[in-house]
Z-matrix of the N, CA and C atoms (Angstrom, degrees):
N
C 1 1.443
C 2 1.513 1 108.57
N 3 1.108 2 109.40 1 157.76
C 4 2.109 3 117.27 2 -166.95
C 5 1.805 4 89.48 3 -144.90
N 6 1.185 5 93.76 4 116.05
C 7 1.479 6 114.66 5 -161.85
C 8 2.133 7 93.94 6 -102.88
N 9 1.136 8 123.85 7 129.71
C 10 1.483 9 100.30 8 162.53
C 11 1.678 10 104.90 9 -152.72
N 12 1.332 11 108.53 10 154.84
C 13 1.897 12 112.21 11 -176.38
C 14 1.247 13 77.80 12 176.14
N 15 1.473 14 73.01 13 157.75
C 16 1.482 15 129.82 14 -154.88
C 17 1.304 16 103.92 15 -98.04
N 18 1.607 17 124.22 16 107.49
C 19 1.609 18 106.12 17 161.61
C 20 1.406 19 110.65 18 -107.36
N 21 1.578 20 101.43 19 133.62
C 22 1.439 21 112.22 20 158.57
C 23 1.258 22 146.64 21 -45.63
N 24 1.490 23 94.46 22 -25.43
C 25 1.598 24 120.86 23 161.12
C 26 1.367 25 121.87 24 -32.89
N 27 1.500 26 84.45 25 -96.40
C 28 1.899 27 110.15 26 162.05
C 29 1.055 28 114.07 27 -50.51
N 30 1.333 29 122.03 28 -51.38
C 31 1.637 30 120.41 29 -155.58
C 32 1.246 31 136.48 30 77.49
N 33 1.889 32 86.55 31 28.31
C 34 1.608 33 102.50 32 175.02
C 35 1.432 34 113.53 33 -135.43
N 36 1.736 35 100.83 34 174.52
C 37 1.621 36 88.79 35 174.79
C 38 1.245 37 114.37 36 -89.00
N 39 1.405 38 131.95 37 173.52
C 40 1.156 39 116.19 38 -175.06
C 41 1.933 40 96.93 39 -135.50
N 42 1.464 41 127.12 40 137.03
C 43 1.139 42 112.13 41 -144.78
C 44 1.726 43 85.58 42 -138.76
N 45 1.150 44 112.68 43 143.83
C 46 1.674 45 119.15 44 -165.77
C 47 1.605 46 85.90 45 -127.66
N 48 1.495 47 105.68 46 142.94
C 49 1.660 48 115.39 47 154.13
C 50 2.155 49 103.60 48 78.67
N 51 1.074 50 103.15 49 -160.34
C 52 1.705 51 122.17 50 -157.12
C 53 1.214 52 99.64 51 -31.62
N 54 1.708 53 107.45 52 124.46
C 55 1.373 54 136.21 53 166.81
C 56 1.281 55 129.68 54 -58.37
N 57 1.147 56 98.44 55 -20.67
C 58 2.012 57 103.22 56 165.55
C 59 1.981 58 115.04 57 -62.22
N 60 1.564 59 116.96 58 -8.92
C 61 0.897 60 96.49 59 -173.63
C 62 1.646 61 110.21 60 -110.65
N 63 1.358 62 104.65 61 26.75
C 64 1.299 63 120.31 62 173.10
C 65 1.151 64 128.85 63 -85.49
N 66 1.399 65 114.19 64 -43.69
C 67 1.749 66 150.55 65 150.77
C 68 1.633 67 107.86 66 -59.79
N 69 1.634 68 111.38 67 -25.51
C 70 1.655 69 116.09 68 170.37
C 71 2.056 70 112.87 69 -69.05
N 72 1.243 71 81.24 70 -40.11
C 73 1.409 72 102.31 71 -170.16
C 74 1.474 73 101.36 72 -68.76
N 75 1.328 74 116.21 73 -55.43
C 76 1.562 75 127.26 74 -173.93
C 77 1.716 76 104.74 75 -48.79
N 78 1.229 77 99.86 76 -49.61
C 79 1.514 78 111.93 77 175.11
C 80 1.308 79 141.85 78 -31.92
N 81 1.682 80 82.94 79 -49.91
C 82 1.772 81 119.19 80 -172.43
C 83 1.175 82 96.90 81 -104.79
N 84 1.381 83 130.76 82 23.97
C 85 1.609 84 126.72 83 162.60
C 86 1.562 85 116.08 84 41.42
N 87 1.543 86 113.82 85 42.46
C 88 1.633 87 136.60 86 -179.75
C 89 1.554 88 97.25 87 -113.07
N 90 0.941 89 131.04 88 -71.65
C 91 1.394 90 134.93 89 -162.05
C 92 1.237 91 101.60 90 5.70
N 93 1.269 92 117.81 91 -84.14
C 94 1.245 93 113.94 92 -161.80
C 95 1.648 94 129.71 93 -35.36
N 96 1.545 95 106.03 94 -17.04
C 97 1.281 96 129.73 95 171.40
C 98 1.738 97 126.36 96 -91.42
N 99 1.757 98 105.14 97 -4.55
C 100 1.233 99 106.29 98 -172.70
C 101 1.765 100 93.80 99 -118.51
N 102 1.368 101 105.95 100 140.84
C 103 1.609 102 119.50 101 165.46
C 104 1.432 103 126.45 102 -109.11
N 105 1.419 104 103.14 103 104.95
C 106 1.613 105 106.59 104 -162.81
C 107 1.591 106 105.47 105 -93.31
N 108 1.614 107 104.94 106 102.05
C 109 1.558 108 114.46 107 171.89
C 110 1.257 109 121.09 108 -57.85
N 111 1.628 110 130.08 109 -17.83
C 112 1.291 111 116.72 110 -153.66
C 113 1.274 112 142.94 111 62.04
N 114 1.242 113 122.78 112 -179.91
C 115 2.167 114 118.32 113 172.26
C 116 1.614 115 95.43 114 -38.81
N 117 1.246 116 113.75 115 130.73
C 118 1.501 117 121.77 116 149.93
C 119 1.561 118 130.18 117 -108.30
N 120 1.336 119 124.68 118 98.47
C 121 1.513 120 95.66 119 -175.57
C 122 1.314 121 124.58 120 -97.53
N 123 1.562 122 113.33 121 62.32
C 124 1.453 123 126.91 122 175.63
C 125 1.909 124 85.24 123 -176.04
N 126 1.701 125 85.86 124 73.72
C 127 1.785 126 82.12 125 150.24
C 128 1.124 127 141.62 126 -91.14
N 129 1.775 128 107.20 127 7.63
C 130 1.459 129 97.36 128 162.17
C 131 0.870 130 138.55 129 -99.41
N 132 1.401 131 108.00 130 30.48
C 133 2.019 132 112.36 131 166.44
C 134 1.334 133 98.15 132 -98.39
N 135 1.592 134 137.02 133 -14.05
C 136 1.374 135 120.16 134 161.37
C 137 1.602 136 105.45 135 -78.95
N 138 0.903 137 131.61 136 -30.76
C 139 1.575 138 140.37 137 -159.02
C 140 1.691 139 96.17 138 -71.74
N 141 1.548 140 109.95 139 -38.32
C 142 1.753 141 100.68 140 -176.08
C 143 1.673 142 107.71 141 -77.11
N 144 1.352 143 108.25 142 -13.28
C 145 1.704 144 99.21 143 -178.15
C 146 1.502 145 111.80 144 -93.44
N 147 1.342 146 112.08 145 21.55
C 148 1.494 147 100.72 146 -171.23
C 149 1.368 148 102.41 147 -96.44
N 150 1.574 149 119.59 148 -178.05
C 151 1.484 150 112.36 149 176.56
C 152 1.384 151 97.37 150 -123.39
N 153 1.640 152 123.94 151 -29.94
C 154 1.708 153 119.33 152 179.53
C 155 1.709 154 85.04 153 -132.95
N 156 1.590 155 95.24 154 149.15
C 157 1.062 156 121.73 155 172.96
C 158 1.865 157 114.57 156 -115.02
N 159 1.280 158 106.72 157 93.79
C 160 1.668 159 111.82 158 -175.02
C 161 1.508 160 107.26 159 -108.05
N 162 1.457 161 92.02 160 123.94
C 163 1.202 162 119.57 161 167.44
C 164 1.965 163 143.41 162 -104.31
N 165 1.570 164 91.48 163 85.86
C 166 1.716 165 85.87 164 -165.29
C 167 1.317 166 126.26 165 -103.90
N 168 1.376 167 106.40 166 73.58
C 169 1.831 168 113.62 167 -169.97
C 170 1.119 169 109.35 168 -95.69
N 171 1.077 170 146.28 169 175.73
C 172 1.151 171 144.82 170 -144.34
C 173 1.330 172 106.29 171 -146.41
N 174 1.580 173 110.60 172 -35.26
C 175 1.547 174 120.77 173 172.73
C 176 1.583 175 105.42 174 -131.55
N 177 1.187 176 114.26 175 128.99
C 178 1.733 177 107.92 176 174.56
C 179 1.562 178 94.70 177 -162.21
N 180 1.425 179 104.25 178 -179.72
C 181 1.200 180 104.36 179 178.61
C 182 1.481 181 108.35 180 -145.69
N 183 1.559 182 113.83 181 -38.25
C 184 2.037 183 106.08 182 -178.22
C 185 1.918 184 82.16 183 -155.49
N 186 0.947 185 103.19 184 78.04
C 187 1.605 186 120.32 185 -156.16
C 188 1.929 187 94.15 186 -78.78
N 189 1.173 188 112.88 187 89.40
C 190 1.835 189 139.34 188 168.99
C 191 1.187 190 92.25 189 -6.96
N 192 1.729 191 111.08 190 -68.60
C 193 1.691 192 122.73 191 -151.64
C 194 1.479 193 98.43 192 -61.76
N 195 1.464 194 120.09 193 -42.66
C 196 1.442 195 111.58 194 167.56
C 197 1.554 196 134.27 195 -40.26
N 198 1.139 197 100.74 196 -53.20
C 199 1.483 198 132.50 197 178.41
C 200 1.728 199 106.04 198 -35.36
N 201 1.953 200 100.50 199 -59.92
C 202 1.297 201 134.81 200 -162.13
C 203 1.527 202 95.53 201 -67.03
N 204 1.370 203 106.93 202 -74.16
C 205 1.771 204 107.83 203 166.12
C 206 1.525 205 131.08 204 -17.10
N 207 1.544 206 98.86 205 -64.55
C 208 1.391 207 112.00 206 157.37
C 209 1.051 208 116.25 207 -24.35
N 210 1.476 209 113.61 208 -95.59
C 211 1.366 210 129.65 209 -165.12
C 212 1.706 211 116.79 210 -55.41
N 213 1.629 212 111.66 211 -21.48
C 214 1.243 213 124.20 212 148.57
C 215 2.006 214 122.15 213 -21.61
N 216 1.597 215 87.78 214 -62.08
C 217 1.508 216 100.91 215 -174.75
C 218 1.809 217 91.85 216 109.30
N 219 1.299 218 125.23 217 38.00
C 220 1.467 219 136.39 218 -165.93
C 221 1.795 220 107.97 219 -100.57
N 222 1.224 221 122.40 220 93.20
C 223 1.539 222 93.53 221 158.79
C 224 1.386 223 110.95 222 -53.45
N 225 1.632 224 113.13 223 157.00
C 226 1.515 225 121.44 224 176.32
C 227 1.696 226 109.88 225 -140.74
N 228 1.435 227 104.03 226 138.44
C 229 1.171 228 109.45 227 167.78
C 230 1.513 229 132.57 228 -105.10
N 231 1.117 230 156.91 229 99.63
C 232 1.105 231 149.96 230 -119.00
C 233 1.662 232 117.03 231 -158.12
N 234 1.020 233 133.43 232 142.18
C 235 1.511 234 146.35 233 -177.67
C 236 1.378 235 87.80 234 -67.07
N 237 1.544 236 108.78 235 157.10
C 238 1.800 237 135.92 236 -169.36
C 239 1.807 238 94.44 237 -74.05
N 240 1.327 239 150.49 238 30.11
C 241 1.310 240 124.85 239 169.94
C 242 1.211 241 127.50 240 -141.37
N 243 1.200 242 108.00 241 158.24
C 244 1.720 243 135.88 242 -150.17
C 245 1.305 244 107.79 243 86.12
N 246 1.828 245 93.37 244 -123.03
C 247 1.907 246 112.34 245 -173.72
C 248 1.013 247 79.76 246 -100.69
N 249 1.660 248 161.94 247 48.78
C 250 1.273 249 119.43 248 177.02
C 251 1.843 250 103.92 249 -86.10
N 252 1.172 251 114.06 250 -50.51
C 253 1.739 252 116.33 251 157.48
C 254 1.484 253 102.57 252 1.36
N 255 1.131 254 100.63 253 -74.92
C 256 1.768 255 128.15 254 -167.17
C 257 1.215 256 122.59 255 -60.64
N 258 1.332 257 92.27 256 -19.44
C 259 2.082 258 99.68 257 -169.69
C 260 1.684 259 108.41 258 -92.41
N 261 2.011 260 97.74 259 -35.87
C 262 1.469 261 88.85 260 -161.85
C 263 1.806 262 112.77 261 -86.93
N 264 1.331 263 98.29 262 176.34
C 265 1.773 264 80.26 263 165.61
C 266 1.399 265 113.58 264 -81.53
N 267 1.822 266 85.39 265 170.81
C 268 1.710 267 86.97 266 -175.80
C 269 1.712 268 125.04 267 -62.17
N 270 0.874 269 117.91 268 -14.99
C 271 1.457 270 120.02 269 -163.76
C 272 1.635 271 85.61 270 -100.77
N 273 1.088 272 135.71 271 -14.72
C 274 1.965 273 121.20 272 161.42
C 275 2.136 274 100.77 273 -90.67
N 276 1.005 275 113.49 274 33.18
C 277 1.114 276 101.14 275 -175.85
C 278 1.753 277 119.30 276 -95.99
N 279 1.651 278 102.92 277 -21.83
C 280 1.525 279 110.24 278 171.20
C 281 1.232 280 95.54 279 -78.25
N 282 0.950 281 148.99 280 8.79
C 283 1.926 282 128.40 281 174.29
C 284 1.610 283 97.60 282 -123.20
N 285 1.433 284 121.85 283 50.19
C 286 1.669 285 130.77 284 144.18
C 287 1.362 286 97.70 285 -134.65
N 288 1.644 287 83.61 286 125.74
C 289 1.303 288 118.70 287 -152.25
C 290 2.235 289 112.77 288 -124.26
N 291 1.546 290 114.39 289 148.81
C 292 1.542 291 84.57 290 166.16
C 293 1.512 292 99.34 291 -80.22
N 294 1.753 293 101.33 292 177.29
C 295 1.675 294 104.23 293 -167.90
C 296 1.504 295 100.46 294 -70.64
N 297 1.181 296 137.20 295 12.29
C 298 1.595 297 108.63 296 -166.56
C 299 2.198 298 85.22 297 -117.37
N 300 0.882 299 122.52 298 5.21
C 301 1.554 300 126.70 299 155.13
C 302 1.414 301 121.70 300 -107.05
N 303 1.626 302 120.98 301 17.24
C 304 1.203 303 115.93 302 -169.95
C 305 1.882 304 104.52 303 -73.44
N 306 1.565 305 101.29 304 -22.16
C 307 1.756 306 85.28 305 -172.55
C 308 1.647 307 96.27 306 -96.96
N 309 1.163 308 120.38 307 -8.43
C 310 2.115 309 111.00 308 151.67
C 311 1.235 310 111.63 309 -61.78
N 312 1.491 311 123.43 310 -26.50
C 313 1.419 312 108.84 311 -165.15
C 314 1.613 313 88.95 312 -83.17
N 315 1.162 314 145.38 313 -46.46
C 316 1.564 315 136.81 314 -153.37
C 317 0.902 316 98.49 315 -95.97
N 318 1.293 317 138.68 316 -42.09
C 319 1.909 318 112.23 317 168.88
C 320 1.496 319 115.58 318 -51.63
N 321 1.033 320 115.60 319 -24.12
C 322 2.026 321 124.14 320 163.62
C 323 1.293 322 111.54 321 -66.66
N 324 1.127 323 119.62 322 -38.19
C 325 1.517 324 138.00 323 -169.08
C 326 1.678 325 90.44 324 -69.32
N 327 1.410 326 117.49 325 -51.90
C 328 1.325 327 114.78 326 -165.24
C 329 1.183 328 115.64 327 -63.49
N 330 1.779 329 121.29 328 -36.20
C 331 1.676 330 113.90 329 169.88
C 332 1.734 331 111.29 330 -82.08
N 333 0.604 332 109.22 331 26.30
C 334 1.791 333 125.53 332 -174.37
C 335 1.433 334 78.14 333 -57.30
N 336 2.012 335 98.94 334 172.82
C 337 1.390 336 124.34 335 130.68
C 338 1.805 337 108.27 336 -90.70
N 339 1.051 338 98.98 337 76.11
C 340 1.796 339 97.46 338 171.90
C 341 1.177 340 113.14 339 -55.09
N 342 1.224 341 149.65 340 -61.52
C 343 1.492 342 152.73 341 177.02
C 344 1.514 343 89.14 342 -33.22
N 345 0.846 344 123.55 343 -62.14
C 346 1.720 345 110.41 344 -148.52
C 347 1.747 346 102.42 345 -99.49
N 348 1.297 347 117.89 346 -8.12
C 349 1.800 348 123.47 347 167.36
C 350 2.161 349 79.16 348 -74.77
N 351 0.803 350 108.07 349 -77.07
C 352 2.290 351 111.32 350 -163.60
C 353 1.123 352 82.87 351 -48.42
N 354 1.289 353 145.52 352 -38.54
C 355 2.157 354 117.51 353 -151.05
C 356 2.044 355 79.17 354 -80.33
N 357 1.507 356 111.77 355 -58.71
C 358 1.714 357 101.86 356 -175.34
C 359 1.343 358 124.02 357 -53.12
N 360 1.092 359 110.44 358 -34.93
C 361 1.699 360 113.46 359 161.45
C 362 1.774 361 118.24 360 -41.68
N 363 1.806 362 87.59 361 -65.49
C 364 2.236 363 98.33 362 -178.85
C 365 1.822 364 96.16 363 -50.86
N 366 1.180 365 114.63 364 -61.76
C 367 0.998 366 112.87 365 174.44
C 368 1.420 367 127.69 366 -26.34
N 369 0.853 368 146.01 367 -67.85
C 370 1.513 369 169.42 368 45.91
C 371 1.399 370 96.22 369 80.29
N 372 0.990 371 130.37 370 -91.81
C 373 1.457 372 141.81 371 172.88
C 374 1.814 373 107.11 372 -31.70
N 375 1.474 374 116.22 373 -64.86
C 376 0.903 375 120.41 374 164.58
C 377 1.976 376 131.88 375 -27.78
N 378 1.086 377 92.65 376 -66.91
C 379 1.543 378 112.58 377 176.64
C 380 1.267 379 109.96 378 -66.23
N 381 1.464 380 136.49 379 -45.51
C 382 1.195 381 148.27 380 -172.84
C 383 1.192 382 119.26 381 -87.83
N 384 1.262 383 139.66 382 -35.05
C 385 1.332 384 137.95 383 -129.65
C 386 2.162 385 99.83 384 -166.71
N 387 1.113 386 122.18 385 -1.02
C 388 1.569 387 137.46 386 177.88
C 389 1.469 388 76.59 387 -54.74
N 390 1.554 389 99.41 388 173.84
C 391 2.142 390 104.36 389 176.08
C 392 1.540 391 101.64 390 -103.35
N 393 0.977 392 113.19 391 -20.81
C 394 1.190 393 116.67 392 169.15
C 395 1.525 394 124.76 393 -58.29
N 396 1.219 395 111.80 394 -48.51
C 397 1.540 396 138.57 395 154.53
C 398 1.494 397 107.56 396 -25.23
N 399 1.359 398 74.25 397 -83.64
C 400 1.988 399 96.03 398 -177.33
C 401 1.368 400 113.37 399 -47.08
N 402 1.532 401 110.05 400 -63.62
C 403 1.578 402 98.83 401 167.16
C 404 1.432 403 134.87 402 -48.76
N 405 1.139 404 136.34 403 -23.21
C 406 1.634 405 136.27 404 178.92
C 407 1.455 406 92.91 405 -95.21
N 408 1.182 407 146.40 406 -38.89
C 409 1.420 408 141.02 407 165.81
C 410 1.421 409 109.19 408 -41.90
N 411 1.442 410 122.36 409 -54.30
C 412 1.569 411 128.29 410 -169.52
C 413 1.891 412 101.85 411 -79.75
N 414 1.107 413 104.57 412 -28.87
C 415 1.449 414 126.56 413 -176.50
C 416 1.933 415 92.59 414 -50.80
N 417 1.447 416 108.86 415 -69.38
C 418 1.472 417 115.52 416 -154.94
C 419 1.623 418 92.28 417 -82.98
N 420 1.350 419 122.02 418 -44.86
C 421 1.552 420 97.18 419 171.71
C 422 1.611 421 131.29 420 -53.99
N 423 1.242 422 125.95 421 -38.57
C 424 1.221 423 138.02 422 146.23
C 425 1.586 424 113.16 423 -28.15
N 426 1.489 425 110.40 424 -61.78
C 427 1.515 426 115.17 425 -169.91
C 428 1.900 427 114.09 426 -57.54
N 429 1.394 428 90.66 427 -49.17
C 430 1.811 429 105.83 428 174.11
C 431 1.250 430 116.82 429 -81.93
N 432 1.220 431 130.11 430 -1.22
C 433 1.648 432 133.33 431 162.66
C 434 1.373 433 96.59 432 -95.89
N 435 1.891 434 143.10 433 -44.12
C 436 1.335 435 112.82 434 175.33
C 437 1.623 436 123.86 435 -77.07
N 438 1.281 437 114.71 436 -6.00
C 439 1.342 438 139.69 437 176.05
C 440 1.617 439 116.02 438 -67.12
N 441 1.581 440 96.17 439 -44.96
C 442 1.817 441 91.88 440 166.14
C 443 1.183 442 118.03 441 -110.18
N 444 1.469 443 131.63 442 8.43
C 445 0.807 444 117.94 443 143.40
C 446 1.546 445 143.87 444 -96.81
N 447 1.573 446 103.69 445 -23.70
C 448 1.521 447 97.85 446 173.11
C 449 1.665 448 110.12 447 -85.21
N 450 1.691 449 133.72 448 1.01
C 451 1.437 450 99.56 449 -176.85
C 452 1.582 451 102.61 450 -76.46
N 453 1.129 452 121.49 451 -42.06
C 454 1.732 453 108.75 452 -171.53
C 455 1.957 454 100.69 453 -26.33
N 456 1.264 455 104.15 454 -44.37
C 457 1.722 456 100.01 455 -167.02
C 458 1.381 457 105.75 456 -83.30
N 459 1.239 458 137.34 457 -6.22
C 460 1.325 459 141.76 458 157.06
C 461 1.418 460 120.83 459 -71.59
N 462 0.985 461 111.97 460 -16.60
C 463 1.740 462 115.46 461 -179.90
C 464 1.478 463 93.26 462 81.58
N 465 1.568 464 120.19 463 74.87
C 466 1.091 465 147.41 464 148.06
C 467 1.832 466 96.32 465 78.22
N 468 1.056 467 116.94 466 -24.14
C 469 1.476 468 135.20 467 177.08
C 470 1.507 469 114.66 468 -61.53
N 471 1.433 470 116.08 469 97.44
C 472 2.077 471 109.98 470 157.71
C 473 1.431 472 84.70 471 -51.94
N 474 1.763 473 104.25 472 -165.56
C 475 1.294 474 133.99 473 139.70
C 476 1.230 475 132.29 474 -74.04
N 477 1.240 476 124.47 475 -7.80
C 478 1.472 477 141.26 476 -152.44
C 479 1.937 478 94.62 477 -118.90
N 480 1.737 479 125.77 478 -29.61
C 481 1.152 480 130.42 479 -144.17
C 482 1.468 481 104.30 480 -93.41
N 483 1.396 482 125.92 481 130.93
C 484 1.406 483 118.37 482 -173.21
C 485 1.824 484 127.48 483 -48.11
N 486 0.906 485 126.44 484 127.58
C 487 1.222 486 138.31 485 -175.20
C 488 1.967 487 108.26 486 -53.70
């Protein structure tokens, strides 16, 4: 993952993860304007200063950094794959995009109501995706997959099935 925002502070960008965009920067005669943090293992103190969260993978499937964004309070813009459709709220749903409109989708993103695309996202994240959530979700699928499958070997009997 390649993490990047902008602090107002400094007045630079600040760019997390793959080294090719260091030599990108050098290129584009910015460097001097970009701050390359390196491995972080607490990206969500960069993740709360961001204002868009873009996502351009090409292959994913229930993509974490999304998740993290979310729960951020992040609108996100993101390429068409996996669950991401599925993950975000509906009102972040016009900014998943295929990858060759990902920089149409965030210049759109920029006249957004962003505040209120990230509060439906936290939201969203919250309700859906809390661990708590997740755990009683995985909890009852577990429960009704050993339920039909072990009574046949019980003599028609779950553990749960009246005597």
């Amino acid at each position: 993952m390649c993490a990047v925002g902008y602090d107002t502070h400094s007045k630079a960008f600040k760019i997390t993860g793959k080294r090719g965009f260091r030599t990108l920067a050098e290129t584009l005669g910015i460097a001097p304007h970009v701050h390359f943090a390196g491995h972080t293992t607490r990206p969500e103190s960069w993740v709360a200063a961001f204002d868009i969260f873009a996502l351009s993978s090409d292959t994913e499937q229930m993509p974490l950094s999304l998740l993290e964004a979310m729960a951020a309070g992040l609108p996100c813009v993101s390429t068409n794959v996996g669950d991401v459709a599925d993950m975000l709220a509906p009102a972040n749903r016009d900014f998943i995009t295929p990858p060759d409109a990902l920089a149409g989708a965030l210049i759109r993103m920029l006249a957004a109501d962003r505040p209120a695309i990230g509060a439906a996202n936290k939201a969203k994240a919250a309700a859906d995706y809390d661990q708590q959530t997740m755990f009683a979700a995985h909890t009852k699928i577990l429960h009704q997959h050993a339920q039909k499958n072990l009574s046949p070997h019980l003599g028609g009997r779950g553990r749960n099935d009246p005597k």
